[in-house]
C-alpha positions as CSV (number, residue, x, y, z in Angstrom):
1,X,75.6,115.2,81.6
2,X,77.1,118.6,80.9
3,X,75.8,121.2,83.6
4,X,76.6,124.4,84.3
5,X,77.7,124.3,88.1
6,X,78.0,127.2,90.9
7,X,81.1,126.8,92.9
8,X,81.6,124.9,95.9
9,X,79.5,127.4,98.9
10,X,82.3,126.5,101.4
11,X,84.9,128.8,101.2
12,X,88.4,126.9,102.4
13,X,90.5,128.9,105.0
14,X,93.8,128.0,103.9
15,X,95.3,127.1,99.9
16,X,98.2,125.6,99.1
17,X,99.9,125.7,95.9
18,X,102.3,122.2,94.4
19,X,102.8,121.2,91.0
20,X,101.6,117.6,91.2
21,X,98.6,116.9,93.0
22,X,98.5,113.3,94.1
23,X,95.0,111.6,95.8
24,X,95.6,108.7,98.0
25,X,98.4,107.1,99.6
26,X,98.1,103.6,98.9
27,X,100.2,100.4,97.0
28,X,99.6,103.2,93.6
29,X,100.2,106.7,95.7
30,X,103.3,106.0,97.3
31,X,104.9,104.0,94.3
32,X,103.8,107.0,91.7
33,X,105.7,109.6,95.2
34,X,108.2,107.7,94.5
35,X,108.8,107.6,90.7
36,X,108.2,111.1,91.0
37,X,111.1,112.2,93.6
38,X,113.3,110.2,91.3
39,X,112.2,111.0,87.7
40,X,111.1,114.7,88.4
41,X,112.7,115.7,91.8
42,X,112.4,119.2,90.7
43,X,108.2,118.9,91.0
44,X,106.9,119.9,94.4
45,X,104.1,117.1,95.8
46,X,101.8,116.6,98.1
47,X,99.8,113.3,98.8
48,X,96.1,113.5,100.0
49,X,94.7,110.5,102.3
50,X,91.5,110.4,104.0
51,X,92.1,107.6,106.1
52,X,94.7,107.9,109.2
53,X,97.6,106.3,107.8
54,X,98.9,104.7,104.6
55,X,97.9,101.3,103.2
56,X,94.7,102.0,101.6
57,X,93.5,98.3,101.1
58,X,95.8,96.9,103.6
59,X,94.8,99.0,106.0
60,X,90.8,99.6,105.4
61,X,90.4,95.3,105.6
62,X,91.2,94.1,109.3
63,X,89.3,90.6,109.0
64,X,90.8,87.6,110.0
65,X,93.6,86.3,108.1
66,X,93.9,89.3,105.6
67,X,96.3,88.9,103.1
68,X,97.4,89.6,99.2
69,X,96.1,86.8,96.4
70,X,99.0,87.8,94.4
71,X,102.1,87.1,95.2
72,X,104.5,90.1,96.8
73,X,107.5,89.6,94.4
74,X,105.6,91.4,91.3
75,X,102.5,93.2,93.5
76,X,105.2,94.2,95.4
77,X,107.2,97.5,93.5
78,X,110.2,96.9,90.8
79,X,112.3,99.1,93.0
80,X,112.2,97.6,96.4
81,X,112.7,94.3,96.6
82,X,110.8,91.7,98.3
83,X,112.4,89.3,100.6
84,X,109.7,87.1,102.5
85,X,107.5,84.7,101.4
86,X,105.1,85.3,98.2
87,X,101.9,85.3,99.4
88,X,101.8,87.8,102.5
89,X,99.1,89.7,105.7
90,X,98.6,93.1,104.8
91,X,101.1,93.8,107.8
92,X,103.6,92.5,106.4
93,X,102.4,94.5,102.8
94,X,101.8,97.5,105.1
95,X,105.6,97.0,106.8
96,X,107.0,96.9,103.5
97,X,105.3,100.5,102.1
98,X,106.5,101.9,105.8
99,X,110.3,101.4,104.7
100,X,109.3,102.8,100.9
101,X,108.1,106.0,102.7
102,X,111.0,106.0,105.3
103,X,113.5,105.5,103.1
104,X,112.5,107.6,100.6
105,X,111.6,110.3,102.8
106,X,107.7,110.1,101.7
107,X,105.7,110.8,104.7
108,X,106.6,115.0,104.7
109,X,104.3,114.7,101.5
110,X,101.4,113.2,102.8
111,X,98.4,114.7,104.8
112,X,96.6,112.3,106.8
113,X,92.6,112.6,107.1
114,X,91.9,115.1,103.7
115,X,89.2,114.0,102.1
116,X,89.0,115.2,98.4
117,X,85.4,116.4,97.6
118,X,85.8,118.8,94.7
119,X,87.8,118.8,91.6
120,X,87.9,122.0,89.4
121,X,90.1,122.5,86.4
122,X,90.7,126.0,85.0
123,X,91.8,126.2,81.4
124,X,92.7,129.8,81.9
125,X,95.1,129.1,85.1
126,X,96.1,125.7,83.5
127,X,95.6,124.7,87.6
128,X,93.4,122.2,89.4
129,X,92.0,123.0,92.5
130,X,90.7,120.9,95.2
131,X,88.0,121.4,97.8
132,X,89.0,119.0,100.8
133,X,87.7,118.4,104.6
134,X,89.6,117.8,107.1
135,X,87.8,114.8,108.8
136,X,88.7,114.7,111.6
137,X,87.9,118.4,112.3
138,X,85.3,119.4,109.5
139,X,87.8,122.3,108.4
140,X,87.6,123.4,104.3
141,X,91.3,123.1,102.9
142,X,92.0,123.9,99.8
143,X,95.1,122.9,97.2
144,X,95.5,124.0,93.8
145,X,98.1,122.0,91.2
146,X,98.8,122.0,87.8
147,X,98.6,117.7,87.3
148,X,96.1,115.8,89.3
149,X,97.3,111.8,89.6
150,X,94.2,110.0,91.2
151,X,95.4,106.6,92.9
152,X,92.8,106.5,95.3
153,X,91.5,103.0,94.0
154,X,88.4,101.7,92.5
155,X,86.0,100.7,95.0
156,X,84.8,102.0,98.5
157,X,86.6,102.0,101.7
158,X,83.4,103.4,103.7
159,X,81.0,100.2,103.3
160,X,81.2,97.4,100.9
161,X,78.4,95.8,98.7
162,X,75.9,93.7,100.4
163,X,72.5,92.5,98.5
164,X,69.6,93.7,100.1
165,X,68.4,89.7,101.0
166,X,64.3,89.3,102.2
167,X,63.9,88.5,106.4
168,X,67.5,90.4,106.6
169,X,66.3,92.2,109.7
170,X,64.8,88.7,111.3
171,X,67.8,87.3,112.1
172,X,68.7,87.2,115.3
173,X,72.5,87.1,115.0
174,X,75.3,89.5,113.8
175,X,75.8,90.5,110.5
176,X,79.3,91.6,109.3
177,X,80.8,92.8,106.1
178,X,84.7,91.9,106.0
179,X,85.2,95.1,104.6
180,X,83.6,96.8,108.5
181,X,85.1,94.0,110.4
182,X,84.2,95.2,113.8
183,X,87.5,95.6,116.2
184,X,87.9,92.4,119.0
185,X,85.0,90.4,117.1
186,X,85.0,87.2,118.9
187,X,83.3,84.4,116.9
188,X,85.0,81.5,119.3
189,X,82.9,78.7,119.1
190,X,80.2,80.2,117.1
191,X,78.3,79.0,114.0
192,X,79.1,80.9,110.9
193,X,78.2,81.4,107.1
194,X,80.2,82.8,104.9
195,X,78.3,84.1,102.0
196,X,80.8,84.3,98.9
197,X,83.7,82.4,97.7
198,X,86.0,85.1,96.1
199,X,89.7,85.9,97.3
200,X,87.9,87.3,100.7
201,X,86.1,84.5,101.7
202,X,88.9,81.9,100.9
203,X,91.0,84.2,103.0
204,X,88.8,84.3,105.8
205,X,87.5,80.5,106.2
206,X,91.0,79.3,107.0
207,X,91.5,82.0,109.2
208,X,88.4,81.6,111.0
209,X,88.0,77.6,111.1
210,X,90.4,76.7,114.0
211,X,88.4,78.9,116.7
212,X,84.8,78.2,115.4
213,X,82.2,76.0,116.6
214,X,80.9,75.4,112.3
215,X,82.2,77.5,109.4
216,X,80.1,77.5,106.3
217,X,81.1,78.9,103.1
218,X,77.7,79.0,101.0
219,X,78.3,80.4,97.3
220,X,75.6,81.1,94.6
221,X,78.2,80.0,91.9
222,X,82.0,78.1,92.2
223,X,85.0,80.0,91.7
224,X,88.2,78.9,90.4
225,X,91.6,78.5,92.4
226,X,95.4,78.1,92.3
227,X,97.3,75.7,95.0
228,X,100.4,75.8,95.8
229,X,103.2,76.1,98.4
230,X,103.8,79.3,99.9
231,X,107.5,79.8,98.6
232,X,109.6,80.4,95.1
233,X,111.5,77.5,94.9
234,X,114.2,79.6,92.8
235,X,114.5,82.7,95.4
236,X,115.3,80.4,98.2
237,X,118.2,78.6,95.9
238,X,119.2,82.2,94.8
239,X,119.4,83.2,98.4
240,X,121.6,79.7,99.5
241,X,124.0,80.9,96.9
242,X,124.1,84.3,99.0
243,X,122.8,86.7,95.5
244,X,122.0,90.2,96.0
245,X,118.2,90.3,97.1
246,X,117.9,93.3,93.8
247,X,118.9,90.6,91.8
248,X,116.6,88.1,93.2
249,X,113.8,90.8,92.9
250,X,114.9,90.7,89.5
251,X,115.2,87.1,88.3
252,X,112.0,86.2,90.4
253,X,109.8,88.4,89.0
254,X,110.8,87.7,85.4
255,X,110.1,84.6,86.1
256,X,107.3,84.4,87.7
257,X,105.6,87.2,84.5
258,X,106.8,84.7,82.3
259,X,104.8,81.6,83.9
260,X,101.8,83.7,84.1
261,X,101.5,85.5,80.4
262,X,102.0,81.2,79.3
263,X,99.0,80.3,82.0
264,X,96.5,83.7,80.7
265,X,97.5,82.7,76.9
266,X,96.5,78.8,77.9
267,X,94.0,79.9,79.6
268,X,92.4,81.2,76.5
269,X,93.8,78.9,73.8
270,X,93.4,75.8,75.7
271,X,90.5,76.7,78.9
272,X,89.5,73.1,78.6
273,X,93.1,72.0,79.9
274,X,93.8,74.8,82.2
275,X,90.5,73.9,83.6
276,X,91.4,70.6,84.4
277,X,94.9,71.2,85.9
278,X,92.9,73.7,88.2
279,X,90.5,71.2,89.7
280,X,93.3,68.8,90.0
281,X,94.6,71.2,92.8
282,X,91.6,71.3,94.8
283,X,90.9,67.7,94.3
284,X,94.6,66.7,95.5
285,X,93.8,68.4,98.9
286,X,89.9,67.1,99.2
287,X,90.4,63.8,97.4
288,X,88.4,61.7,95.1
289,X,85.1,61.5,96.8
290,X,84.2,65.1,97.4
291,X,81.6,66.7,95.1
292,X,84.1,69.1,92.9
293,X,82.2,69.4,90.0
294,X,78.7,70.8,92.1
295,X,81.4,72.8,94.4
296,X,84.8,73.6,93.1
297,X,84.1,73.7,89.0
298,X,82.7,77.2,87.7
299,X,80.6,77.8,85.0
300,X,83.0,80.8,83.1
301,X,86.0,79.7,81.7
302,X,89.5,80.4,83.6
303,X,90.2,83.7,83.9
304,X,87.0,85.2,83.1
305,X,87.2,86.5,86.6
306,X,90.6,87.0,89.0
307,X,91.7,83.5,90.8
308,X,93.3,83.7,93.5
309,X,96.1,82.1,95.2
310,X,95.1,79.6,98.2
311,X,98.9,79.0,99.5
312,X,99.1,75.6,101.1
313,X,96.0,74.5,100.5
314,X,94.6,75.9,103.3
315,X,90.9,76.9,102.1
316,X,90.8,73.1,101.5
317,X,92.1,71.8,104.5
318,X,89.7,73.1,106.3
319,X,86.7,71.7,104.6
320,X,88.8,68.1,104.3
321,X,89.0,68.3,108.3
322,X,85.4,69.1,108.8
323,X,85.7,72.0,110.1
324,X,84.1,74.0,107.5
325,X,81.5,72.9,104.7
326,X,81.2,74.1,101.2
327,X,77.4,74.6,100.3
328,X,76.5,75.6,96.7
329,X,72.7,77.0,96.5
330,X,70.7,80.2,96.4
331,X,69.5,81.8,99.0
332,X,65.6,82.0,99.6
333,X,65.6,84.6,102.4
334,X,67.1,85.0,105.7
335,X,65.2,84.0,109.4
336,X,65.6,84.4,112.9
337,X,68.0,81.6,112.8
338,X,70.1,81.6,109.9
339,X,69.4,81.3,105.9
340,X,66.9,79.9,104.1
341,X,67.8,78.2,101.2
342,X,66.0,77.9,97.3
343,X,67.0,73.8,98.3
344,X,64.6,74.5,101.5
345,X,67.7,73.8,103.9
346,X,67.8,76.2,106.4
347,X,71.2,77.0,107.7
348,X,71.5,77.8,110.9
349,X,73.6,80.6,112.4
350,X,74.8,82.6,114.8
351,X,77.4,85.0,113.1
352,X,76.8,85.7,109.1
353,X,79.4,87.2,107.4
354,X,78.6,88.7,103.9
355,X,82.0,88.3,101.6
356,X,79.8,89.8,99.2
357,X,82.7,92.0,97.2
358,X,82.8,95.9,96.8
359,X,81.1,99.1,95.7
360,X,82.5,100.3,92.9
361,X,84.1,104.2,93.2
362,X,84.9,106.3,90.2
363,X,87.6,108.7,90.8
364,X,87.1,108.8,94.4
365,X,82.9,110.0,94.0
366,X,84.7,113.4,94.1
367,X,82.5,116.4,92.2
368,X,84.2,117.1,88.7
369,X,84.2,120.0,87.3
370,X,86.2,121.1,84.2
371,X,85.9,125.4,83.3
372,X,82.7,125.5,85.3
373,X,81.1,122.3,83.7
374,X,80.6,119.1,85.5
375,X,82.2,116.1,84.3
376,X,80.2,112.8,83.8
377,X,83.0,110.2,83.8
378,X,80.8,107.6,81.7
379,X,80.7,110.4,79.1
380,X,84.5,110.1,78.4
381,X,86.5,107.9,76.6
382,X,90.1,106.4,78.1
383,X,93.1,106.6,76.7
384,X,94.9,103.2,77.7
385,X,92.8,102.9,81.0
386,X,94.6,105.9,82.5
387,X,93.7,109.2,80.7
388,X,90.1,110.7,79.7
389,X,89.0,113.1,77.0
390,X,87.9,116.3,78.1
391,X,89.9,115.9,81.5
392,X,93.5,117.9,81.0
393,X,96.7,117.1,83.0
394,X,95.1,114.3,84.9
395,X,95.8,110.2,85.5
396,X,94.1,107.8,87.4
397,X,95.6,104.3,88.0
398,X,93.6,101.6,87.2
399,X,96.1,98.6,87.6
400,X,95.5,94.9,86.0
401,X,92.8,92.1,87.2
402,X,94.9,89.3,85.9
403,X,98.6,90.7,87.0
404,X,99.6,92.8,89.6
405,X,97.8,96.1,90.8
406,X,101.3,97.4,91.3
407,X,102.8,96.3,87.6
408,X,100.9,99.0,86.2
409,X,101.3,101.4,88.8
410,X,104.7,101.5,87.9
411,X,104.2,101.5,84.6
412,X,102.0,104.7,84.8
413,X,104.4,106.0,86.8
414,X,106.8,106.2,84.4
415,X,104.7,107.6,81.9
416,X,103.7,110.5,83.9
417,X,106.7,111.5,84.5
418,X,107.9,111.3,80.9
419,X,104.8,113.4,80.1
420,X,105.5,115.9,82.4
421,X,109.2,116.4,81.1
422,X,108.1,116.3,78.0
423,X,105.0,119.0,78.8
424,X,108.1,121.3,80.1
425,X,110.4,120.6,77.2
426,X,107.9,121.9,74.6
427,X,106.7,124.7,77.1
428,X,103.2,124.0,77.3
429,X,100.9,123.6,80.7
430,X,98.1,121.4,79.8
431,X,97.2,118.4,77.8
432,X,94.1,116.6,77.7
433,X,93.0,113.0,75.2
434,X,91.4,113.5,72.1
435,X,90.1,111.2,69.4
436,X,91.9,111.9,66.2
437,X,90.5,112.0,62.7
438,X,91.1,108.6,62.4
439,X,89.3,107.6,65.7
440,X,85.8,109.6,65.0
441,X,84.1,106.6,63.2
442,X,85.6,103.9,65.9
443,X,83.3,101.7,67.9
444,X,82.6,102.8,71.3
445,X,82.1,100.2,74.2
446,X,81.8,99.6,77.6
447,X,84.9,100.0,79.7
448,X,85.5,96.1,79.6
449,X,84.6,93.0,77.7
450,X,82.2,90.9,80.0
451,X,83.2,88.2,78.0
452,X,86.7,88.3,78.5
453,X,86.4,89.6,82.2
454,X,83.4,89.7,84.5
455,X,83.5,90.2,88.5
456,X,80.4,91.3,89.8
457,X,81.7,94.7,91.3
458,X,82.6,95.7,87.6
459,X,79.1,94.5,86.1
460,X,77.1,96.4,88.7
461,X,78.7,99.6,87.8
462,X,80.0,99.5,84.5
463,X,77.1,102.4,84.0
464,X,79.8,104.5,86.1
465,X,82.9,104.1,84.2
466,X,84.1,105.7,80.9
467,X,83.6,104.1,77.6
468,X,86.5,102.8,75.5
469,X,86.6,102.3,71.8
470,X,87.9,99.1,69.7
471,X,91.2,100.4,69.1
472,X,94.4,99.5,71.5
473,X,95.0,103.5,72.5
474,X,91.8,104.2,73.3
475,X,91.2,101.0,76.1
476,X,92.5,99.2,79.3
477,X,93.4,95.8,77.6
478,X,94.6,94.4,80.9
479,X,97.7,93.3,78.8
480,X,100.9,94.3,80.9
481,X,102.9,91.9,78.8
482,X,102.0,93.7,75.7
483,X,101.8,97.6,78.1
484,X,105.2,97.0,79.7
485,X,106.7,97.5,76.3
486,X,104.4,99.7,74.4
487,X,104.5,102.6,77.3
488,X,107.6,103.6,76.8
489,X,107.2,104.0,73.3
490,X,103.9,106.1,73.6
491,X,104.7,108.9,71.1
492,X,104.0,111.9,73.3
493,X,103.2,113.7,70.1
494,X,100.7,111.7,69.0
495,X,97.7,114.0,67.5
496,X,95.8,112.4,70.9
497,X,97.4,114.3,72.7
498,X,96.3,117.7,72.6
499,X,98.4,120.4,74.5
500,X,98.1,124.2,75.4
């Protein structure tokens, strides 16, 4: 789609002018503030948030027992280290971000309730400007910059992804998406089905078991898991010996990178194996007799979609205590009393909760428009998962599925800012990706391999994201063990970049 566009009809009353124009002040916005003040403390800033406060993620998911899948000593930032146990609520995740933004003196940056609905990027004034509302009053804002860094996420925040199920409106209970989780929902001695088996749901069940009356977890499909204690063995003998938590931050994450690149490699080399050590976990908590293979053992290979982290055990314990059940089926339609199953057992209920996954966002939904043209992002192709030809001075981070978010949110980080001193070194204003000679006859695919990686929210709307061709430069490979070394050796005057 390439359409000629008029310009947005509300007029803002007020425009501000920074040089770095940064959407969203989540785990990505306030680590890339950060590298920012540090590496470039000569560029002015401003961070725009639509929600209240900072968090993103950690604070749009209130549901019970909400808390990271990866653990906090490599989601959490290079630069700050993390002194508390791995696996962590998003208050905790939340507490920590406070003291990056205190300490750093952040929060002057970032406006509260600005909602970005327009992008426009002038060639001639080498400027983006953005259209925003003010949502808690309905006043137009405007903000003009000359780089536009987009960590507002992937997915969202309003309302996630529920299928539209037959005899939905029968039912006589509640309904409830975790990602709406409605404020002082008591579900005390309640029957409940929880429809999914992802990262949310195995967050949820153990959260929600003690105080229910039933807990069922029904899933189309199984999902794979990791067990494990809640704790780094070797932080908490580095912190006996009384080392300097930077250097703990240091040694632990190392480590911990190092164990997973060996598990993804094995998990590729050998899935068979890595399979097997998997369902050993869950079968060590619900012992011999329980039906793992109908339940626990997925049909993709590991890794083929994100497992998470179930610390302790918990997810299990649960189901080994009888407090919650695992039921593997399809579902045949919903009824005034629960869910009919494809089996034709009817579950019965009194709260359902639909752990269902996201709704993919590109870019925020936000209107782009580049010298009077609107932009269709699936008409672009990335540069490394982070840039997009025809879109000049602009980022968006996109972090890993099988690492953490935050690896490559530093990672970017640095990049931008290297690209920005670099843009001022050779006195030019704009660049923008472009295929080079060499790239014209490459193969141009999806954004991802389903093959190699294939959640649901992805495959729903892979329509909506750019393409990527069959060359390293021009995709996301989700490798940070390859990116973490090949980033900072991106030749900056590479013919794909372009700059005026």
């Amino acid at each position: 789609m390439n359409v000629n566009v008029a310009p947005a009809s509300t007029t803002p009353a007020k425009t501000e002018h920074f040089d770095v124009l940064i959407v969203g002040a989540g785990i990505s916005g306030i680590g890339g503030a950060y590298h920012l003040q540090q590496q470039c403390p000569d560029k002015s800033y401003v961070i725009l948030e639509m929600q209240d406060t900072f968090g993103g993620t950690w604070w749009t998911h209130k549901y019970p027992g909400i808390r990271s899948d990866s653990d906090l000593h490599t989601f959490g930032y290079r630069f700050k280290p993390w002194t508390t146990a791995p696996i962590a609520s998003a208050d905790e995740i939340r507490k920590y971000m406070g003291e990056v933004i205190d300490e750093n003196a952040i929060g002057p940056h970032i406006r509260y309730h600005h909602k970005v609905l327009r992008a426009e990027w002038s060639e001639a004034a080498k400027t983006w400007t953005l259209d925003v509302r003010k949502t808690e009053t309905g006043e137009m804002v405007r903000f003009v910059g000359n780089f536009l860094w987009m960590c507002q996420g992937y997915y969202h925040h309003e309302t996630g992804y529920t299928p539209d199920w037959p005899g939905m409106a029968d039912f006589k209970g509640e309904i409830v998406h975790p990602q709406t989780w409605p404020e002082n929902f008591d579900y005390t001695g309640k029957r409940v089905v929880v429809i999914g088996s992802g990262a949310t749901a195995a967050t949820l069940i153990p959260a929600m078991a003690p105080k229910v009356g039933h807990l069922t977890m029904l899933q189309r499909s199984p999902t794979f898991f990791r067990t494990g204690r809640n704790a780094i063995p070797l932080a908490e003998e580095l912190r006996a010996l009384q080392v300097d938590e930077h250097w703990i931050h240091e040694i632990v994450r190392r480590k911990i990178l190092y164990e997973q690149a060996v598990f993804t490699r094995r998990a590729e080399e050998e899935p068979e194996k890595v399979k097997q050590e998997l369902l050993a976990g869950v079968k060590h908590y619900l012992g011999n007799d329980f039906d793992i293979d109908k339940h626990f053992t997925p049909k993709y290979r590991p890794w083929q979609q994100r497992i998470a982290f179930i610390p302790e055990g918990d997810l299990f314990a649960g189901v080994r205590d009888g407090k919650a059940e695992v039921v593997t089926d399809h579902i045949e339609r919903f009824t005034e009393k629960g869910i009919l199953l494809k089996s034709g057992r009817e579950l019965e209920a009194d709260v359902i909760v639909t752990a269902t996954g996201f709704n993919l966002s590109v870019l925020g939904d936000i209107e782009f428009v580049i010298d009077g043209r609107q932009l269709d992002f699936a008409d672009t192709v990335t540069y490394r998962g982070m840039m997009f030809t025809g879109m000049p001075n602009m980022v968006w981070v996109f972090g890993y599925f099988r690492a953490s978010w935050t690896l490559r949110a530093d990672l970017v980080g640095d990049f931008v800012c290297r690209l920005l001193k670099h843009m001022e070194a050779k006195g030019k204003k704009s660049v923008v990706p472009a295929l080079r000679p060499e790239d014209h006859n490459m193969q141009i695919l999806p954004w991802i391999d389903e093959t190699n990686f294939n959640p649901g929210y992805l495959m729903r709307g892979m329509h909506l994201l750019p393409k990527r061709g069959d060359k390293p430069d021009w995709a996301h490979t989700q490798d940070y063990w390859n990116e973490k070394d090949e980033f900072p050796k991106i030749n900056l005057d590479d013919a794909a970049f372009v700059y005026h």
